[in-house]
N, C-alpha and C positions, 0 to 999 in steps of 0.2 A: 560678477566676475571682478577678479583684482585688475587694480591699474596697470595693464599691461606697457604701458608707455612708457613709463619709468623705471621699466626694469633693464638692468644690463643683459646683454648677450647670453652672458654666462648660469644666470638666473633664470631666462629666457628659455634656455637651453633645458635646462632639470625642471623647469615648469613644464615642457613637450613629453619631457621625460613621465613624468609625474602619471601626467593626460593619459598617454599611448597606452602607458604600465594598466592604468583602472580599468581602460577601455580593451585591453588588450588587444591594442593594433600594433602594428610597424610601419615604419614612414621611407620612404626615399627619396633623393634629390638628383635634377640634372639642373647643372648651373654652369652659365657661361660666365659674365663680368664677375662674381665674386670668385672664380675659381675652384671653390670647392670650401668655400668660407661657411657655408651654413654643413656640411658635411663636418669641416673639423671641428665647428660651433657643438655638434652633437655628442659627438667621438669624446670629447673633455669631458664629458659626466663620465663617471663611472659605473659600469652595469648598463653603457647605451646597447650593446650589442642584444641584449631581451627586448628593447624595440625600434633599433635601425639594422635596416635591412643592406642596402647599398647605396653607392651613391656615382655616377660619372660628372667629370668633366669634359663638357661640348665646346670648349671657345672656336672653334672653326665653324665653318655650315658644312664641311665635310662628317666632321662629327656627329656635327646636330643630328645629318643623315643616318650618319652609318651606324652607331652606338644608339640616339633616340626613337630611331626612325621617322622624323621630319623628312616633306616631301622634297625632294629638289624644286618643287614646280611653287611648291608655298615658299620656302625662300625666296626664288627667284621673283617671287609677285609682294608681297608682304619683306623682305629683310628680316635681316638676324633679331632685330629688335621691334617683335611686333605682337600682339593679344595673341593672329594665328600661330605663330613659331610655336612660345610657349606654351600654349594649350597644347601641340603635339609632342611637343616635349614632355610634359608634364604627363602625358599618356600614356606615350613611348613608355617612360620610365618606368607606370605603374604597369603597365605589362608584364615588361624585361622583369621587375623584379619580384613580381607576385606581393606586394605591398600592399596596407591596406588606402595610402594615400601616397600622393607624391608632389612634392613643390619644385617650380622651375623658374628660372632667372634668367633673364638675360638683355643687357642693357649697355650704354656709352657710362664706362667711369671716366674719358678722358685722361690726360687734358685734350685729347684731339678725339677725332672722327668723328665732331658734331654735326649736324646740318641743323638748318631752318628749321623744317618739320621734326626731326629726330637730334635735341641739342645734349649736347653734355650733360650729366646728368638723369635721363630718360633710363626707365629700368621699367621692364614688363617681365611681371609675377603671372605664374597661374599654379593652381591649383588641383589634383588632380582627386577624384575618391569613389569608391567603389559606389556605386548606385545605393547600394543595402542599405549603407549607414549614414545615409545624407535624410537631415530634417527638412521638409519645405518650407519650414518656417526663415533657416538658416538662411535662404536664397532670399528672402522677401530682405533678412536684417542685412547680409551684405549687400545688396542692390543699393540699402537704405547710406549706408555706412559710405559705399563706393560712388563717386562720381563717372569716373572711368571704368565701368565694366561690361566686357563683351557679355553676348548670348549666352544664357545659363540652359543648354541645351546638353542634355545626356548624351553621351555616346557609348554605344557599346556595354551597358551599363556601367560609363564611369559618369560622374556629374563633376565638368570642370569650371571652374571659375576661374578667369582671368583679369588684372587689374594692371595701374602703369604707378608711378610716381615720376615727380621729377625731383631729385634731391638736389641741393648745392651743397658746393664745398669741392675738394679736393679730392683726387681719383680714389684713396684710402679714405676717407670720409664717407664716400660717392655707396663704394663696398661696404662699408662697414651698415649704414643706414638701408641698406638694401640686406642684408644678413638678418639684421634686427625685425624689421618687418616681415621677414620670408618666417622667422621663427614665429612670431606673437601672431599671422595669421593662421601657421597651421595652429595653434593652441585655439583659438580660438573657432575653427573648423572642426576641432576634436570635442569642445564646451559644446557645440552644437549638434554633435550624433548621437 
């Protein structure tokens, strides 16, 4: 596979595109701290609408609730910025949209609401895909790939994976670096079904 590190966003973006089209899947997103940054990341190719389905923005935990369906009771125990949240985010969404995958985000861009355990920075991805078209190999290479990853445990026949980073820089730095990697892993989720 090409160097996906070095590709801008917008590259990034029509490399998903590329993927979805061969495969013919469709993708969607729930995203909190980027806002809806990897939605308009998609939107800017031309001809995304043959494989983006939809996309919400959850910045509240009312949202999270109400639009993702994330539990009150997982928030309330885990926070907005944790593996659980976005896994049911990421689930939510593949539900709600009938998609054949779905990525979710949600994370402190700052400059505030850091803490000790959860600092500026902190962004948790997951994952979300239809059981069918997950390779088990895929799960050995991202286990390999990821330091930080929860339980790669099926639900429902979806198989979600969830990861964190922590980026530095700037709240628009913070988003943008969290945009980038929400796109090069679903591509790289798609190289692998």
């Amino acid at each position: 596979m090409q160097n996906l590190n070095a590709k801008s966003v917008g590259v990034l973006a029509r490399t998903l595109g590329d993927e979805l089209l061969a495969k013919d899947k469709k993708v969607a997103s729930v995203e909190s701290c980027t806002g809806g940054g990897v939605a308009f990341a998609i939107t800017e190719v031309a001809g995304s609408s043959q494989w983006f389905e939809k996309s919400w923005v959850t910045y509240s935990n009312q949202a999270k609730n109400e639009e993702a369906g994330v539990s009150v009771a997982t928030l309330a125990t885990f926070g907005a910025v944790s593996s659980e949240v976005v896994r049911e985010m990421a689930e939510g969404g593949l539900h709600k949209s009938g998609a054949d995958l779905c990525v979710s985000i949600s994370g402190i861009a700052g400059p505030g609401g850091g803490t000790a355990s959860k600092p500026v920075g902190l962004v948790w991805f997951a994952i979300a895909v239809k059981s069918s078209g997950v390779d088990p190999e895929l799960v050995k290479t991202f286990d390999t790939l990821h330091a930080k990853t929860s339980a790669n445990k099926p639900s429902n026949q979806i198989h979600t994976r969830s990861f964190s980073r922590c980026f530095s820089g700037d709240r628009q730095q913070v988003r943008e670096q969290a945009i980038k990697l929400a796109l090069k892993e679903l591509i790289i989720s798609l190289v692998n079904m």
